[in-house]
SEPAZA-776863 format. One line per field, with one value per atom (N, C-alpha, C): z, y, x. Coordinates in steps of 0.1 Angstrom, whole numbers. Atoms other than C-alpha are relative to their C-alpha. Layout:
BEGIN
Z [Z	...] $
Y [Y	...] $
X [X	...] $
//
This chain:
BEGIN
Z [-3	812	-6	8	787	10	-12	804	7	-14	833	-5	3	822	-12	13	789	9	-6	819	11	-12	840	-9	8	812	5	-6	828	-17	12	792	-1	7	782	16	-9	820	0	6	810	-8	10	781	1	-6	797	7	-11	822	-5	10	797	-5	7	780	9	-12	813	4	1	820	-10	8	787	-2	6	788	15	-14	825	-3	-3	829	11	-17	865	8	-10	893	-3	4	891	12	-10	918	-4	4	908	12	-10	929	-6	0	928	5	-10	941	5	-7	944	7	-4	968	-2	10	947	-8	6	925	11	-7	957	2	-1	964	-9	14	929	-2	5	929	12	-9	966	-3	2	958	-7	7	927	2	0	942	-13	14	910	5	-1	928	0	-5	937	-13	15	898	-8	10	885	3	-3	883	8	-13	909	0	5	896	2	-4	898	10	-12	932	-3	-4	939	10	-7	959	4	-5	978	4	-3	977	10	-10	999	-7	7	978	1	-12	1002	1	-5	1006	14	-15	1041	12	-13	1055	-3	0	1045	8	-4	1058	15	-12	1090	15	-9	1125	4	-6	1136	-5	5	1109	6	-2	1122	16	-11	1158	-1	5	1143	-3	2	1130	12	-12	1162	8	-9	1178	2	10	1152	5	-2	1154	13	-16	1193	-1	-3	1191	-3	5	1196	-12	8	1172	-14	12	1145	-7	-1	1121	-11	3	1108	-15	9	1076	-5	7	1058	-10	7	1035	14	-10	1054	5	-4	1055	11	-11	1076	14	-14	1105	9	-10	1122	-1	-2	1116	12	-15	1149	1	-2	1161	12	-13	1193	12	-9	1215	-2	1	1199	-18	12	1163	-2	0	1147	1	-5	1156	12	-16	1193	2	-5	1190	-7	8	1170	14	-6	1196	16	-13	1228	-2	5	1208	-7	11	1181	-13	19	1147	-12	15	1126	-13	10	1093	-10	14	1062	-7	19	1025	-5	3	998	-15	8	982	7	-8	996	-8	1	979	4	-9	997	14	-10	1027	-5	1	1014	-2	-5	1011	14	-16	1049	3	-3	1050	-1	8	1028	10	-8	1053	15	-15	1087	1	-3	1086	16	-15	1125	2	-1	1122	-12	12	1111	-6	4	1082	-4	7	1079	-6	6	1053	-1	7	1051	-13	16	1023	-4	-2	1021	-16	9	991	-9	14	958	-6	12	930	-3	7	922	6	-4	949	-1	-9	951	-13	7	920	1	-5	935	13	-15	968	-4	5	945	-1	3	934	10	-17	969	7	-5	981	-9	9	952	-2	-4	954	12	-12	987	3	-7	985	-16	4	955	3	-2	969	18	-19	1006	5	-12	1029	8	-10	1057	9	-13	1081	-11	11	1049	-2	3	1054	-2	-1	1048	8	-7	1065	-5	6	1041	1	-1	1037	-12	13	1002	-9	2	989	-17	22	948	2	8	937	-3	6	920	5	-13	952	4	-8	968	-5	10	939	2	1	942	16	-11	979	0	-1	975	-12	8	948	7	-9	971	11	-8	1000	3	3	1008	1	3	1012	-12	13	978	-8	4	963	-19	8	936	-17	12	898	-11	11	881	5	-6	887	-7	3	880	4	-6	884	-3	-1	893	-11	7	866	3	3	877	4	-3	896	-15	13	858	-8	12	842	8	-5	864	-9	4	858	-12	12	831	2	-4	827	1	3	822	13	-7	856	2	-1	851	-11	12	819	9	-6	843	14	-9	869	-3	8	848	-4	7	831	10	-6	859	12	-9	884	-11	6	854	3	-3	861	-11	13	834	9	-9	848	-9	9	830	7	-12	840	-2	-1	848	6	-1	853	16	-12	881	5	3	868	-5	1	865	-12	16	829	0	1	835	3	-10	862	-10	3	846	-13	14	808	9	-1	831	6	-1	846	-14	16	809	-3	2	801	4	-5	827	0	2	829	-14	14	790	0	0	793	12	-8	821	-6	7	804	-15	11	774	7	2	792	2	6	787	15	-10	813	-8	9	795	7	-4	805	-9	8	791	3	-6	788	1	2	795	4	2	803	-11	9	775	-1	-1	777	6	-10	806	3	-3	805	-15	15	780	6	-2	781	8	-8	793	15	-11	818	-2	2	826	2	0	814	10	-5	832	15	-12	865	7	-5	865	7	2	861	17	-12	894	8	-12	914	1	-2	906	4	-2	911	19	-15	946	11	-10	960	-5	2	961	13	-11	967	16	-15	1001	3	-8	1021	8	-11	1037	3	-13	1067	-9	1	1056	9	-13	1081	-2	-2	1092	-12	9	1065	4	4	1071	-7	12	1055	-13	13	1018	-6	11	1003	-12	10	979	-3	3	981	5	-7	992	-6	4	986	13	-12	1007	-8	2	1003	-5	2	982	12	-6	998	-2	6	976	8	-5	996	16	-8	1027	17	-13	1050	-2	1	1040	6	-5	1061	11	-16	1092	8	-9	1107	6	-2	1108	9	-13	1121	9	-14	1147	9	-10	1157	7	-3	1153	-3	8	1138	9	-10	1169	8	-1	1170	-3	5	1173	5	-5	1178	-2	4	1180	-7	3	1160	10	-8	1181	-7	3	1183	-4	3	1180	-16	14	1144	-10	6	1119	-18	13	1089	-7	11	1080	-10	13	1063	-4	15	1048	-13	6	1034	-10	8	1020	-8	3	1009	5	-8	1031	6	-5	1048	-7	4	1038	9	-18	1064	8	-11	1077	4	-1	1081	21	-11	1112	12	-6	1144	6	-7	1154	-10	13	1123	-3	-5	1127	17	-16	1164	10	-5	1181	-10	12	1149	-10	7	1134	-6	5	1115	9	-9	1149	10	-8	1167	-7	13	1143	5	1	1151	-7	7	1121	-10	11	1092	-10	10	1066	5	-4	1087	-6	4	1081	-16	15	1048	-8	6	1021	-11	9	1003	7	-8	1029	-6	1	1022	17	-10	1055	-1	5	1049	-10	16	1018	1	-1	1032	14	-14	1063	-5	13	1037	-4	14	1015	6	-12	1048	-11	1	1034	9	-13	1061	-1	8	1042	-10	11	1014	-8	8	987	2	2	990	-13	14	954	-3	5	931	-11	6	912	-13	10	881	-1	-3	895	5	-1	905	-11	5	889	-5	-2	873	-1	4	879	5	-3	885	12] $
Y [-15	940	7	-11	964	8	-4	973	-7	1	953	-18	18	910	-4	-1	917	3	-4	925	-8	12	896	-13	12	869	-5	6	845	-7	0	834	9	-13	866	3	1	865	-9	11	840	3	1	850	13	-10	884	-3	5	863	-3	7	842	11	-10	876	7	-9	892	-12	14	854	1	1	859	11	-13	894	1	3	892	-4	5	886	0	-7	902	3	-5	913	16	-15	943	5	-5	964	12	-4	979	6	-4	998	10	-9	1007	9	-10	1038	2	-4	1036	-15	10	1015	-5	13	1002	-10	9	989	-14	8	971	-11	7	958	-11	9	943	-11	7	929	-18	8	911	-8	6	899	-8	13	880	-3	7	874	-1	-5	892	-2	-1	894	-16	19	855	-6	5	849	3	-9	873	-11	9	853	8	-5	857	13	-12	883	13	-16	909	-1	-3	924	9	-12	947	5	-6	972	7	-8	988	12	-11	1022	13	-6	1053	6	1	1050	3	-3	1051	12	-15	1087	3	-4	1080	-4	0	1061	14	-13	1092	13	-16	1118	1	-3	1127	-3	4	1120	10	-18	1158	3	-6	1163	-12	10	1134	5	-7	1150	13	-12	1180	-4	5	1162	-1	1	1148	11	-9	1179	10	-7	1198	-10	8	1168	-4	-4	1170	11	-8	1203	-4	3	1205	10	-4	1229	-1	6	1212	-14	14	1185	1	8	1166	-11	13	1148	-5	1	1128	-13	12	1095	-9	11	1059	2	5	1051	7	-16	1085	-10	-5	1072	-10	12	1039	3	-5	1058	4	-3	1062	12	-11	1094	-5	1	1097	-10	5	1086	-8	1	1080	4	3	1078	7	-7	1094	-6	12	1065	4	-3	1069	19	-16	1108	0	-4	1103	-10	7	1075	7	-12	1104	11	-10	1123	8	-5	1140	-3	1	1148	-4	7	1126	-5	7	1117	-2	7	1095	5	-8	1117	-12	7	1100	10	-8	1133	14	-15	1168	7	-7	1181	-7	5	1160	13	-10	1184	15	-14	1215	1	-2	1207	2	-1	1199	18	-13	1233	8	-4	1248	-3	8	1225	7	-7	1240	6	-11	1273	2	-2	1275	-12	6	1246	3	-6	1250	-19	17	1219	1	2	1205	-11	12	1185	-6	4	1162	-4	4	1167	-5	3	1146	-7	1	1132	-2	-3	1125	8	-7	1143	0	7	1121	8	-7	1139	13	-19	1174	9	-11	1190	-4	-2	1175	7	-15	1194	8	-15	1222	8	-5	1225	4	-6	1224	12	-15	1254	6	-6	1268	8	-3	1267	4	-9	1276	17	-17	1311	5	-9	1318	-4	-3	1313	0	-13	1329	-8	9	1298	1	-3	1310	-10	10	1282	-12	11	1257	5	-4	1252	-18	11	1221	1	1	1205	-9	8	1200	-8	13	1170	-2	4	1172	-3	3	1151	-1	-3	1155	-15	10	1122	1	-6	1140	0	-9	1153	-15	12	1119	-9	9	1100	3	-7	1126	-3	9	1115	-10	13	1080	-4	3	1083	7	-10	1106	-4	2	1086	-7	9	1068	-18	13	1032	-4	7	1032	-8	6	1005	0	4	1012	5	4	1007	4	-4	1018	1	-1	1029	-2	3	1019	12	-11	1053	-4	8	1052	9	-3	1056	15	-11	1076	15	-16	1109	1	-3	1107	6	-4	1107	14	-12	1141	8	-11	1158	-4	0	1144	-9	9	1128	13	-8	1163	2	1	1159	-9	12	1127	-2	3	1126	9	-3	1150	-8	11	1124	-10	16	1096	6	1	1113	0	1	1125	-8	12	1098	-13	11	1074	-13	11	1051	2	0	1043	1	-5	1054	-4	7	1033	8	-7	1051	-14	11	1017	1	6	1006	-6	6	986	-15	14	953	-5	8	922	2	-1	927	12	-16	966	1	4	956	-9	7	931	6	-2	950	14	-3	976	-1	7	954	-6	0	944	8	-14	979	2	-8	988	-8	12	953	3	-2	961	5	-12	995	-2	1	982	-10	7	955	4	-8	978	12	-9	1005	15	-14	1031	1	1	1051	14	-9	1070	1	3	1076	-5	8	1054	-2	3	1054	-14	13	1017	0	-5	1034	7	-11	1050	-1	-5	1042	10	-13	1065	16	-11	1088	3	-13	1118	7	-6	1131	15	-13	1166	-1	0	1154	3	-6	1165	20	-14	1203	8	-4	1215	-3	6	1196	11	-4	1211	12	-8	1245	4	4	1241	0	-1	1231	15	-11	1259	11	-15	1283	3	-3	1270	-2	1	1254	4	2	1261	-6	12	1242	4	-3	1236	-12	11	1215	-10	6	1188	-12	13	1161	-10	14	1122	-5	5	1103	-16	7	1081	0	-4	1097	10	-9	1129	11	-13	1165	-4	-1	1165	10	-16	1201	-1	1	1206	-9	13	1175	2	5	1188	17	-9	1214	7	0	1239	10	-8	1265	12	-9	1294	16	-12	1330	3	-6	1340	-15	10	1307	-3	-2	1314	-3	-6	1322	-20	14	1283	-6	9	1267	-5	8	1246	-3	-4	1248	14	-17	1288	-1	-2	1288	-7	5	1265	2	0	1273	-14	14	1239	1	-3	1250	-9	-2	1245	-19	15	1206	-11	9	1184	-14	14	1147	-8	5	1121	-17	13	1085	-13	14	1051	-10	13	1028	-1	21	994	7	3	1006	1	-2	1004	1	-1	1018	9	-11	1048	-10	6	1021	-14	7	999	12	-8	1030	9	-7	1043	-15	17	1002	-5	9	994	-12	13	966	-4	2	947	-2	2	942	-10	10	907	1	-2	921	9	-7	942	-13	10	921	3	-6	940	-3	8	925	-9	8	906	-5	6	901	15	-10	934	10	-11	957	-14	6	939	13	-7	957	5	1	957	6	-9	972	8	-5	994	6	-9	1007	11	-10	1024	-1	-5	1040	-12	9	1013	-16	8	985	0	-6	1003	3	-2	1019	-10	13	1000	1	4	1011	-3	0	1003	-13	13	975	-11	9	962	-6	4	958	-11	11	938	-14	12	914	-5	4	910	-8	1	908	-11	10	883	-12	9	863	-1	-2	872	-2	-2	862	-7	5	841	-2	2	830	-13	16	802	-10	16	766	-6	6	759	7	-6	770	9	-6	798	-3	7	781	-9	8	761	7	-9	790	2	-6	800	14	-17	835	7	-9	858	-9	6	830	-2] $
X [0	900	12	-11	919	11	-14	956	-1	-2	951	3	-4	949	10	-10	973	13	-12	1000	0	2	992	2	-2	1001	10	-9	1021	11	-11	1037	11	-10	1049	9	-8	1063	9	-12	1085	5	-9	1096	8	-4	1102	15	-10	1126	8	-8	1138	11	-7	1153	7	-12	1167	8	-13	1186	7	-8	1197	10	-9	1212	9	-9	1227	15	-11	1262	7	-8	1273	-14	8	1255	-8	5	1234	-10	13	1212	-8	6	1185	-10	13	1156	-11	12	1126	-13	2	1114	-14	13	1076	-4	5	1056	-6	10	1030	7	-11	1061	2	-9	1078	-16	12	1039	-2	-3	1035	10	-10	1070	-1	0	1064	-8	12	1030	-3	-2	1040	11	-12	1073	11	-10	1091	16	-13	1122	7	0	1122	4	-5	1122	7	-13	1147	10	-11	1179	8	-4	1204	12	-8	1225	-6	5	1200	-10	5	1188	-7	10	1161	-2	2	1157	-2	15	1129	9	-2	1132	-8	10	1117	-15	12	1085	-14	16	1057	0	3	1046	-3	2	1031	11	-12	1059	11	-11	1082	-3	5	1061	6	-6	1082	-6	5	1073	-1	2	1076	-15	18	1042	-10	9	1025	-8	9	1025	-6	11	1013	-12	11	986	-9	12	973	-2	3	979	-12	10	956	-14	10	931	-9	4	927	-6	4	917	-20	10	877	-9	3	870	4	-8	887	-8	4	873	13	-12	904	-4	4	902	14	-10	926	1	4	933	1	3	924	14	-11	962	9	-12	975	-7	3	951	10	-12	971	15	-19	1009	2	-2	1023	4	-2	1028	13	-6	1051	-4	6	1027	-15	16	994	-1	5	980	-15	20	942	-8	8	928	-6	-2	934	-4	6	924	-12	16	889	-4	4	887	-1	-7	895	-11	9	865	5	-7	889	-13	6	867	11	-11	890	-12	9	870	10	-6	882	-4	14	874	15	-8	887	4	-5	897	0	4	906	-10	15	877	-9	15	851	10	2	872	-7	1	866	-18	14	827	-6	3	828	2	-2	843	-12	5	816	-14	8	791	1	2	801	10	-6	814	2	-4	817	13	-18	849	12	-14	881	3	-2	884	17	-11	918	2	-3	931	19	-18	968	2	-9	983	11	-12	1007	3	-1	1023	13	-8	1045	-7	12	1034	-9	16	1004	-6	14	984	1	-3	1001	-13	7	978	-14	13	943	1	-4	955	0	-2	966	-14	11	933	-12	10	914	3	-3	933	-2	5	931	-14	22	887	-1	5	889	4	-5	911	-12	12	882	-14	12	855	0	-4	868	-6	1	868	13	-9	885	3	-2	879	9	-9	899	15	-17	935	7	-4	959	15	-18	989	10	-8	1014	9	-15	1043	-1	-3	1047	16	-14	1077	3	-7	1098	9	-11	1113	15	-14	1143	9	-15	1160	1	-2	1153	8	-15	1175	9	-8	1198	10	-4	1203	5	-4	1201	18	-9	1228	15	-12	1255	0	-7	1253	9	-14	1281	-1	0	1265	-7	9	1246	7	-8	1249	-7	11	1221	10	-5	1232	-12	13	1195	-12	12	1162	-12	16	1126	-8	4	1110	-15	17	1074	-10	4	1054	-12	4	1025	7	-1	1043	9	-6	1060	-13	14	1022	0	1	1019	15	-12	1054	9	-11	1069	11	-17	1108	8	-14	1125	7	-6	1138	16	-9	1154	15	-14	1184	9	-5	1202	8	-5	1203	5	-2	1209	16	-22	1243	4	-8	1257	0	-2	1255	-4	-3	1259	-4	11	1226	-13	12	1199	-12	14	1164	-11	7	1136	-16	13	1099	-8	6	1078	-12	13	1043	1	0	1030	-6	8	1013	15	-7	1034	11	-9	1047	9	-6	1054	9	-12	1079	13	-14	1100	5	-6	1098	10	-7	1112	13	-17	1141	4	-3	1146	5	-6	1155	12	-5	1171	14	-15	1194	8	-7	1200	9	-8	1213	13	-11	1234	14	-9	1252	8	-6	1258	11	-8	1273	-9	5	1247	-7	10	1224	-3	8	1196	-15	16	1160	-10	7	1139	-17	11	1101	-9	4	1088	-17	13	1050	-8	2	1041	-15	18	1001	-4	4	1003	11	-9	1032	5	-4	1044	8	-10	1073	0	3	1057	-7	9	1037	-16	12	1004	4	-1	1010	-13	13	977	7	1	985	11	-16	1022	-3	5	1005	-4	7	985	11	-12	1015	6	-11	1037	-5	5	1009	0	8	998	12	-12	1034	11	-17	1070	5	-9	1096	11	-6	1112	10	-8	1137	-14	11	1118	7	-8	1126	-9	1	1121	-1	1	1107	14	-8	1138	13	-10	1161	6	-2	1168	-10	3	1164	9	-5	1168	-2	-2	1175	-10	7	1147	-4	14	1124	-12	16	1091	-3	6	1067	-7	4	1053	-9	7	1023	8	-9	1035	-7	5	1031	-17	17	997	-7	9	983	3	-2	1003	-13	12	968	-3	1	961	1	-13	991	-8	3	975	13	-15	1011	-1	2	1009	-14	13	974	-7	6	970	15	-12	1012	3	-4	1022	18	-11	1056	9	-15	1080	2	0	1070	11	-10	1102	3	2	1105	15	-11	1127	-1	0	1127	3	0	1119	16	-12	1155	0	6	1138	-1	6	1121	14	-14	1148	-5	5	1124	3	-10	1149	8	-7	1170	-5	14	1139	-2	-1	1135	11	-11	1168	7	-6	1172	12	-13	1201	-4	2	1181	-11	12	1151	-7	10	1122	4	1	1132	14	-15	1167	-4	4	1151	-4	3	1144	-10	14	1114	-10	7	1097	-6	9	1067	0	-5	1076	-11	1	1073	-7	8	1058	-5	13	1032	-14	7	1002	-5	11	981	13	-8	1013	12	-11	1034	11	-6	1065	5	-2	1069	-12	12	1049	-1	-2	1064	-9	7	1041	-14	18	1005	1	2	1011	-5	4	992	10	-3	1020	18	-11	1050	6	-8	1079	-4	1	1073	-14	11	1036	-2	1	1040	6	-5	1063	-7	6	1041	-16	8	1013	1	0	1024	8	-3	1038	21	-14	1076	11	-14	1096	12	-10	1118	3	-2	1136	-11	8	1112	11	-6	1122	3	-1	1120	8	-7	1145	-10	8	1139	-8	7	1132	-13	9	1106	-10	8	1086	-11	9	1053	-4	-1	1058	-13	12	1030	-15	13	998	7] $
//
């Protein structure tokens, strides 16, 4: 299959390895920021084979485990109502809320439905004008300009009952974070390739000089991953930090100009809360004014919704890569898939998922050398 078994060759994984053992000298830490990356890397056990010098690590990548715990009870709050039908992607429904999850409220008689695109909502809209349809939009970049475009078709063609309830999160600010707090330890980034095929790199060479880290934009198949630790170890052992494109079948330097277009028209940017991070000053998006009537916050008066973060879960710093999952002791024990304490459990694209997944709960017995890269 064209792109996909050309990046699963276990040779060229080797000789890939072979070239990052050869250029290594010191320690290095590296992360990478999307969850499909950290998925990829657990799954063939990428980090297991890198030599021991260089670390990885999972970054806040997942879009659903980020989305705040405050919007989650808005969600259900919205989704209880009976004149409401509720749609959203599969992965929003098992995230815990406070008390209860959209599982537990379609299961209570809540109209929760799975689309597998906000425009399958906006036909329901289109379908029964007597409910009000809401869609979560939640998100990196990848999804914010097919959201764009659902509100968008709904304020022209005057669907009143069609609104969304945004959590749309920016990359940029989130580096900018992880690089100014005071335990980072991180040294280079693997930026995720697609929210780059959407927006471009011109975010990134600003980040890269002044916090003096090379920023490689990377793939998400076996090969894409390590040619982007290749890179990124390169530029480290030389000295340099540049942005580098290691996708280039899918990403252009501009982005998707069209997509961009869409965003700016339908969102601006805002402060937005990280679930188990924090507020980050300009990392999210929110409905602009001309799309204002839209907002499912505003018109159901969900606004004043404040929560507080579970102890036990300790998936703010899975998330900001201060710990790894089996570093938590609620981890496989107490939060398991079928009991989650946090969002990074469920997500199909959560670090805790992946190593629960891929039965990670310790270190391999073999030396790394003796590993199988990639088969």
């Amino acid at each position: 299959m064209k792109y996909l078994d050309e990046f699963n060759d276990p040779q060229l994984a080797r000789r890939l390895l072979d070239e990052i053992r050869a250029t290594v000298t010191r320690p290095w830490a590296l992360m990478e920021v999307c969850g499909g990356q950290t998925h990829s890397i657990i799954r063939h056990g990428i980090d297991q084979l890198l030599p021991e010098e260089v670390e990885l690590i999972h970054g806040p990548g997942c879009p659903v485990c980020v989305t705040p715990l405050e919007c989650i009870d808005k969600a259900l709050e919205i989704a209880a109502r009976p004149d409401v039908i509720f749609c959203s992607f599969g992965d929003m429904l098992r995230v815990p809320g406070t008390d209860r999850d959209l599982f537990r409220v379609r299961g209570a008689g809540g109209d929760v439905r799975v689309v597998y695109s906000p425009l399958d909502a906006l036909q329901l809209a289109r379908r029964h004008p007597d409910k009000q349809v809401v869609f979560f939009a939640i998100g990196f970049e990848t999804t914010a300009p097919a959201n764009a475009m659902a509100v968008h078709q709904a304020k022209r063609l005057g669907l009143a009952n069609f609104t969304l309830l945004v959590s749309h999160v920016r990359v940029p600010p989130a580096i900018e974070a992880i690089m100014t707090a005071p335990a980072c330890r991180v040294q280079g980034f693997l930026a995720a390739g697609h929210v780059c095929s959407v927006m471009g790199m011109a975010e990134y060479p600003e980040l890269a000089e002044r916090h003096r880290v090379p920023v490689v934009v990377t793939g998400f198949e076996p090969l894409d991953i390590l040619e982007g630790i290749r890179r990124t170890v390169g530029q480290l052992e030389r000295g340099e930090h540049r942005v580098e494109n290691a996708y280039a079948r899918a990403v252009r330097a501009d982005g998707n100009p069209a997509a961009i277009r869409m965003i700016e028209e339908v969102f601006e940017v805002t402060d937005r809360n990280w679930r188990g991070i924090g507020r980050i000053p300009g990392s999210g998006w929110r409905l602009s004014e001309a799309y204002r009537d839209f907002d499912a916050e505003h018109r159901f008066d969900v606004t004043g919704i404040r929560t507080e973060e579970p102890a036990e879960c300790r998936a703010g710093e899975v998330l900001q890569g201060l710990i790894k999952p089996t570093d938590c002791a609620a981890f496989g024990t107490s939060c398991t898939p079928r009991t989650p304490l946090g969002a990074t459990m469920v997500s199909s694209e959560g670090a805790c998922a992946a190593y629960y997944l891929y039965r990670r709960m310790s270190e391999p017995a073999l030396p790394r050398e003796e590993m199988n890269p990639v088969g």
